[in-house]
N, C-alpha and C positions, 0 to 999 in steps of 0.2 A: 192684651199682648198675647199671641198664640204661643203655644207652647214647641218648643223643639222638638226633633225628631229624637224619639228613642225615651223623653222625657214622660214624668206624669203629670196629666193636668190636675195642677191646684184646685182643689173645693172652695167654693167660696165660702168664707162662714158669716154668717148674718149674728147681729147684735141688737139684740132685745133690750128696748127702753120700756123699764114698768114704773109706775108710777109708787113710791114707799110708804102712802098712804093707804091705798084699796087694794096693789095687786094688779092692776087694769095696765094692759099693754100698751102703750104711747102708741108707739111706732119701731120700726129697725132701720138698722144701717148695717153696709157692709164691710166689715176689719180690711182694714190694708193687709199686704204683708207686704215685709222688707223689701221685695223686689218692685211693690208701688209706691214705696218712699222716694226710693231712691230715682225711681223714675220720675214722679212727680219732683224733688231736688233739681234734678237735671234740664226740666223744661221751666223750673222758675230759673236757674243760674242762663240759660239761654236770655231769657226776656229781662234779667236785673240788668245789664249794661245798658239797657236804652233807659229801663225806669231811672238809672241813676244820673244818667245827663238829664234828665226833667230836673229845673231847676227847684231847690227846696220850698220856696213858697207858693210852686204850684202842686208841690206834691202836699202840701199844708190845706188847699182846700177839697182835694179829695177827705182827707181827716174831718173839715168840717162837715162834708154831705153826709159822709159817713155817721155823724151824731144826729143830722137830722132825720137820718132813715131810723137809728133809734127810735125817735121820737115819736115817728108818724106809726111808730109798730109800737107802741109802749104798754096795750095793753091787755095785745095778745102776747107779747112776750112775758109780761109779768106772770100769765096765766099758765103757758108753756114751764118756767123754771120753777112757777110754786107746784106744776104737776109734776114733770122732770124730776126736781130735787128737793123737794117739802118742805122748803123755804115758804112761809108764809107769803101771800103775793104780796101785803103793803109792804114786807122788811123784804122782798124782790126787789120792791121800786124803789125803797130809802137806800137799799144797800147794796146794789148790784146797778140795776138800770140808770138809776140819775148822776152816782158818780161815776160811771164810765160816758154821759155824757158831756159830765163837768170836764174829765180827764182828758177826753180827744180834743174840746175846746182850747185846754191849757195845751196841748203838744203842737196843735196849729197855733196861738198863738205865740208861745215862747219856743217851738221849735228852730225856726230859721236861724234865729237871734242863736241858740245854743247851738247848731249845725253850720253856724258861718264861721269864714275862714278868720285865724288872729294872728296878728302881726306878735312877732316873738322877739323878746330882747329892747335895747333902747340902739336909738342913732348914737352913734361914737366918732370922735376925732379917729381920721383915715379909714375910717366903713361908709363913708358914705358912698351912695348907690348901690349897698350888699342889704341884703332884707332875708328874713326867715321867717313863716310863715306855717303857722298849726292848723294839719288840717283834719275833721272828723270823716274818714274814707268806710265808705258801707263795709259790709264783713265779707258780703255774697249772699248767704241764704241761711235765712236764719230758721232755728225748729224753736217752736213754741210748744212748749207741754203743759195742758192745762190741769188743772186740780178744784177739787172739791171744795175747799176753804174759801174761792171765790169762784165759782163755776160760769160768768159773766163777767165782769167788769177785769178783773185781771188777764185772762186772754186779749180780750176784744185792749186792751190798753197794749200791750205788748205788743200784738198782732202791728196796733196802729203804730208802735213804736219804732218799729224794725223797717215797716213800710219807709216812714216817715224821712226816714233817715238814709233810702235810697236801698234796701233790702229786697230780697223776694223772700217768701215765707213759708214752714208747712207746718201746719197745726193739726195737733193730735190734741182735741176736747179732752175735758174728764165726763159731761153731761153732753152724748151724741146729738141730740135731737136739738138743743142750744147751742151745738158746735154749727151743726146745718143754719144755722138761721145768723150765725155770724158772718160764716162763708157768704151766704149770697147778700147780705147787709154789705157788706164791702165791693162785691162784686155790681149791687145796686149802685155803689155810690161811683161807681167809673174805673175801680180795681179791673188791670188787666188781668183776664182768667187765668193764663199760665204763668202770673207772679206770685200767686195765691193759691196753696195746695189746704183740702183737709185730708187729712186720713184719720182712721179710727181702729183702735183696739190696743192691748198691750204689746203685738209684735212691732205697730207702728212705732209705739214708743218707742221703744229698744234699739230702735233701727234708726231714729232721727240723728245721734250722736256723730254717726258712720256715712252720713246721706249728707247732712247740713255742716254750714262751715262754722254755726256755733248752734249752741241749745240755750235756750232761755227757759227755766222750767219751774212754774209757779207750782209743782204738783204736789211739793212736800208739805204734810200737816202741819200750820200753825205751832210751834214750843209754846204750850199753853201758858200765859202770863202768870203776873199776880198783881194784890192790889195791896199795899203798905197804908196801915192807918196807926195815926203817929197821934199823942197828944193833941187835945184842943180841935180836931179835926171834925166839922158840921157834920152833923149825921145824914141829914138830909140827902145833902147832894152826894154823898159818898153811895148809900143806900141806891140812888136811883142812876149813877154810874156804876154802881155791883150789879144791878140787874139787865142789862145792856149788855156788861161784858160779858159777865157769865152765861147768859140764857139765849141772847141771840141766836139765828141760825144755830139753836140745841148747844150753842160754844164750840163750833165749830169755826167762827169766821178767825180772817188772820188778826184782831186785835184782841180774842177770847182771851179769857181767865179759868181757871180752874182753882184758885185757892187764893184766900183773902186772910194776911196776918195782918192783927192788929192787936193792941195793946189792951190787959185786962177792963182798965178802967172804962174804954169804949167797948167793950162787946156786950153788954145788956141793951144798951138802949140803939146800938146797929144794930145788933139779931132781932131787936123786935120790930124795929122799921122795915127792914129784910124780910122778914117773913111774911109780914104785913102784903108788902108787897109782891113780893111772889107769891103768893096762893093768891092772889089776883089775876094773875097771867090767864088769858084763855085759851086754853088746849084744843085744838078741832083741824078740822078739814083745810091745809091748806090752800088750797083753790077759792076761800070764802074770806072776804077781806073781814070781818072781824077775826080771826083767828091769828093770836100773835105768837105760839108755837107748837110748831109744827110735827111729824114724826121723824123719828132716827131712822136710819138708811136700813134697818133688817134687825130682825128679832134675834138676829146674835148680837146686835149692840146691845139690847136692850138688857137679853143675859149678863151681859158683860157688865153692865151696870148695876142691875141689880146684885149680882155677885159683890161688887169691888165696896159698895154701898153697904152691903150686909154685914161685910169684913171689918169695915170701918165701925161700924157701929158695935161690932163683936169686942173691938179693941178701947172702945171708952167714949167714942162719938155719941152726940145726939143729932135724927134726925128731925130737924124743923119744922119740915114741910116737903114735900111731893113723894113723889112713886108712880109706880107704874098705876098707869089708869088706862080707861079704853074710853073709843070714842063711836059713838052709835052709827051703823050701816057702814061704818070701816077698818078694813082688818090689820093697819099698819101698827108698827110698835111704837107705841104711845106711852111718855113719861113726862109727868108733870114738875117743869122745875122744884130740884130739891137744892136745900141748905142746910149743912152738916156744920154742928158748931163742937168745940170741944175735939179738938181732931187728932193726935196723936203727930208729933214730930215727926215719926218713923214709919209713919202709916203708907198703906202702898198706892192707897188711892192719894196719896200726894206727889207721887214717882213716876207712878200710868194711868194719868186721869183720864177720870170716865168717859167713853165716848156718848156723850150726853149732858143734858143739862144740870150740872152737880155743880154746886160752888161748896170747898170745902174752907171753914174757918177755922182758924189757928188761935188761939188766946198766948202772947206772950205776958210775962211778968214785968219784963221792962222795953225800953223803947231799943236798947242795944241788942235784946235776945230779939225782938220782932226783926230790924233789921240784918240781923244773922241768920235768922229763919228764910227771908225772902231772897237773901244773895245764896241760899243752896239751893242750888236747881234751875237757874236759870243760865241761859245760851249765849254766849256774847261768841264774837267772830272766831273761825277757828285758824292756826296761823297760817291758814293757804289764803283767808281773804274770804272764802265760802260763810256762806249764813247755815246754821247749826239748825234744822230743822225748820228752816227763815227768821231765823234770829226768836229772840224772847221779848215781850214788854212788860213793862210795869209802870203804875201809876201810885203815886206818893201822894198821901190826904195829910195836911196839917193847917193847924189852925196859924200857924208864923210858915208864911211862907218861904221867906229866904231859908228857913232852917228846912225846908221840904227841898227845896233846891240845892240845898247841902247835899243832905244825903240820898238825892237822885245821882248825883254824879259821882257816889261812892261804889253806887251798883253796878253789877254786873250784866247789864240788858242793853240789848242793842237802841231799844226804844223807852225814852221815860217820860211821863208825866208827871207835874204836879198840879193837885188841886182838879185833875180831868182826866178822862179817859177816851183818847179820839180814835181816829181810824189811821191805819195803815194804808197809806199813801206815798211814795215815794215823786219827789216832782220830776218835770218833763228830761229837766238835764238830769238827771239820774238816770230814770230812765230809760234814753236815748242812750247814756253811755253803755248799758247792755251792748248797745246795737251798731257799735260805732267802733273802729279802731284807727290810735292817735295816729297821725304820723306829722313829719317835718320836711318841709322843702326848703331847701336855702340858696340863692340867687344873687348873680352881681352883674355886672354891665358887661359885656362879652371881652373889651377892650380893657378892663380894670385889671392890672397885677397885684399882686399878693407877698407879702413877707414869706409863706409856706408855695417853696418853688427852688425847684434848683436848678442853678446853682444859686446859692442864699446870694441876696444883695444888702451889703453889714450896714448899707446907708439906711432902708427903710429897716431892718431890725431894728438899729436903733433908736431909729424915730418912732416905732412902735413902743418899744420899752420906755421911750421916756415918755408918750400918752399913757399909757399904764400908771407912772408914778405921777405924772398929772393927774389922774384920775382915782386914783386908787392909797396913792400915797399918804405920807404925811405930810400934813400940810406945812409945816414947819420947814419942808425941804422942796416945797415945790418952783418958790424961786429961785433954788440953785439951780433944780432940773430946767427951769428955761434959760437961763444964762446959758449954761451949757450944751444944751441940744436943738438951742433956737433955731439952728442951721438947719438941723437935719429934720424936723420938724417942718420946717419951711421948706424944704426942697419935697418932702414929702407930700405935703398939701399943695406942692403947684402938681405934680405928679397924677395927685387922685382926679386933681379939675380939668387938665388937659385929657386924662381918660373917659372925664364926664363929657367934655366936649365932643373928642371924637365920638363918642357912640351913636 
């Protein structure tokens, strides 16, 4: 866009992708600014009013190409995000790539079904030929803001979501160079270009709020979980769902944990399964499929963990197992899953957990202090309806389940499990309702009158009122109500059929 007379011309700034294990420059992009949001906004709100008369389940198999262009790219993309974002490339492909093409599957297939129109209300004595009908009406232009916790699958689900739903979009990546390769995945699978915007950088962001007619925005960090182990609860499986949650993606994905209370009786023989198991973890290069963790985003994280780790252990903690380690011919900040047992209630690395792979454990005395331990600190909705940092999870280990099931529903987290720890998935009709606003049409025969009309007609009032007490009434009085207003009842119903007729 040229710049006006008398004005300055914008610099462009370029955005450097370096990879957070070696240092080595990916590639660049160039930052939007505010004035290319809004102009990219303005040329998807042109082209949405045609996307949105395409009928939903044709706009459903654009959604499916779109998973198979995933598919056909699956393993240069894994390679891209584990160099991108130091996500290991097989937990790329388990935790990013495969369920976002499970995800687009699910929106084409229960899309239409959750996007179609519903009849509202039941048939009633004197409505008949009156109908009300819900319907889910696009927004206009939705902004997607992507985030770190899922740097693939959460965009590309959204993006698809908003399309889906008869939207135009503009996405601001959190990972540029994964942002690019979403873009033309969409645009591969028959996305019209000007429904589909990316821009990049933080003024983009800032700017989508005031450009789009909503923001869908995955970019807030995870509210780091926790994991509750309760009497009786198998070590095993608890052990190798501790290590999953906490260590994946360094505990950064949206189901992580950062602290595991559990009951004295169990913590000898979990911490030794636990640690067992993490100093097994293979630290290295993530670009190499054996490597299952990967490095932290910058050696201020790394400080920062080591710090919060150091404190902790100042205060009465032991550590287990990891630290800071290096990994041969690469300069990334490299930390080997650690587990801290012995942790202090009031400890701080239980308040601002580490950004890194730390699981810290709790030892309570009884099962009511573990549970009171785990309901401090976690997120549940706040009264606007907003998710608190995208809500909290927790997962409940007990050997009697229903008693696990008890007090999941006692807690305070938006998300609970017992006896497992899954993933953060919200399904298609959720979803789609980001991307969708309700609305209601209500409809009668053009010729059909109404009791609300003036000047009032007291014959069909009272033929209404006394369907009401037909219907609504007690029963014990309803055949006085037709004794008495059988009339007006019957004049009403020949009233509503000869307005059927005529129409």
């Amino acid at each position: 866009m040229p710049a006006r007379a008398g004005s300055v011309p914008r610099v462009p700034v370029t955005l450097e992708s370096r990879s957070p294990a070696s240092g080595e420059r990916l590639g660049a992009v160039q930052a939007a600014s505010a004035a290319d949001v809004r102009e990219a906004a303005v040329r998807a709100a042109v082209a949405q009013p045609l996307w949105a008369d395409v009928p939903v389940a044709a706009r459903a198999r654009y959604v499916r190409r779109a998973a198979r262009v995933v598919l056909d790219e699956l393993d240069e993309l894994a390679l891209l995000l584990a160099r991108e974002t130091g996500r290991p490339r097989t937990e790329a492909v388990l935790g990013e790539i495969l369920p976002a093409v499970a995800g687009l599957h699910a929106l084409a297939d229960d899309g239409p079904r959750a996007l179609a129109d519903r009849r509202l209300g039941r048939a009633r004595l004197l409505r008949v030929g009156r109908r009300a009908v819900g319907l889910q009406q696009p927004r206009g232009v939705i902004g997607v803001l992507g985030g770190s916790a899922s740097p693939w699958a959460d965009p590309v689900l959204e993006v698809a979501a908003a399309l889906l739903a008869g939207n135009g979009v503009v996405v601001v990546p959190a990972a540029p160079l994964a942002g690019e390769r979403l873009h033309a995945m969409f645009l591969r699978a028959g996305i019209p270009e000007d429904l589909l915007a990316l821009a990049h950088g933080e003024e983009a962001g800032t700017a989508l709020p005031g450009a789009c007619s909503r923001v869908v925005s995955v970019a807030a960090a995870p509210a780091r979980g926790a994991m509750l182990v309760l009497e009786g609860a198998d070590v095993e499986p608890v052990s190798a769902a501790a290590l999953w949650a906490a260590f994946a993606a360094g505990g950064g994905h949206p189901a992580a944990v950062s602290r595991l209370v559990c009951v004295a009786a169990e913590a000898d023989p979990l911490l030794s399964a636990l640690g067992d198991r993490a100093r097994r973890l293979r630290v290295g290069d993530p670009a190499r499929e054996e490597a299952e963790v990967g490095p932290l985003r910058s050696h201020e994280d790394l400080a920062r963990v080591e710090a919060l780790v150091a404190e902790a252990v100042g205060d009465g903690a032991e550590l287990v197992c990891g630290g800071a380690t290096a990994v041969p011919g690469l300069s990334g900040a490299f930390y080997a899953p650690a587990v801290l047992r012995r942790v202090p209630p009031d400890a701080r690395i239980l308040r601002e957990p580490a950004p890194g792979p730390v699981l810290s454990v709790v030892e309570a005395a009884t099962e009511a202090e573990a549970i009171a331990l785990v309901r401090v600190g976690t997120a549940p909705m706040d009264a606007g309806g907003e998710r608190r940092a995208r809500g909290s999870v927790v997962s409940v280990w007990a050997g009697d389940r229903p008693k696990g099931e008890r007090v999941a529903r006692r807690l305070d987290a938006e998300l609970a499990w017992v006896n497992e720890h899954g993933v953060v998935a919200p399904g298609p009709a959720l979803r789609l309702a980001r991307h969708v606003a309700p609305r209601q049409v209500a409809s009668r025969p053009a010729r059909l009158g109404g009791a609300r009309r003036l000047p009032y007609d007291p014959a069909l009032v009272r033929a209404r009122t006394a369907a009401a007490r037909l219907a609504h009434g007690r029963e014990a009085e309803r055949l006085a109500v037709l004794r008495r207003d059988a009339a007006p009842l019957a004049r009403a119903a020949v009233r509503v059929a000869w307005g059927l007729v005529r129409r």
